[in-house]
N, C-alpha and C positions, 0 to 999 in steps of 0.2 A: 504493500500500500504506500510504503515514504517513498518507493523506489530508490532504495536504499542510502538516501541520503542523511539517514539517522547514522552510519558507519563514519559518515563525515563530523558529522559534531559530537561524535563522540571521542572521537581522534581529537579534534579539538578542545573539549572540555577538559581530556587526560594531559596532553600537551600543556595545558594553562598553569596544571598543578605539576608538573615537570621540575620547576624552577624551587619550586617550597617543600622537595623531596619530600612528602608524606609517610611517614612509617607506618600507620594505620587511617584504613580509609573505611567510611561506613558510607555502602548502597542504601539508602529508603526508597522505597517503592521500586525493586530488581527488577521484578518478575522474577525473567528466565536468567536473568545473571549477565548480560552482554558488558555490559558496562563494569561491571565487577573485576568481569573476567580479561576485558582487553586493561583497566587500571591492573593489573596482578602482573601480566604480560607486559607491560609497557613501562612500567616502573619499581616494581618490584618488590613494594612495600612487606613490613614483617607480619601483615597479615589485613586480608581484605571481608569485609562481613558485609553479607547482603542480607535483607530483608523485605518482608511484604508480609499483606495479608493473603495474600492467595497461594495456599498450600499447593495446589496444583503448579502452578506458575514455578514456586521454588521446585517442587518434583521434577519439573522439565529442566532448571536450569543446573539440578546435581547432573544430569547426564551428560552435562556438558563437560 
C-alpha cells in the first residue's frame, strides 16, 4: 500500500539517531518489528524492545 516508501523513512529516522549512538532503543507501536529490526541492524545498540498491543502483530514480527 506505501509502495514501499515507508523503507525510506525509516532508513531515515534510524540515520537521525546515528549521530547520538543509542544503546537502548524502545519500539511503541512495532507491530511486526520492521523498525526495530532495521535500528538493531543499523546501529547496533545493546539491546532493542518492541512493543504493541496487538499480540498477533508481535507473533509475526518474532518470525522475523
Amino acid at each position: 500500500m506505501s509502495a514501499r516508501t515507508d523503507v525510506s523513512w525509516r532508513k531515515k529516522a534510524i540515520n537521525s539517531l546515528g549521530k547520538k549512538q543509542p544503546q537502548y532503543i524502545l519500539d511503541i507501536a512495532t507491530g511486526t518489528g520492521d523498525m526495530a529490526i532495521r535500528a538493531a541492524k543499523m546501529l547496533h545498540p545493546k539491546q532493542v524492545v518492541g512493543v504493541d498491543i496487538s499480540t498477533q502483530m508481535l507473533a509475526e514480527g518474532r518470525k522475523k
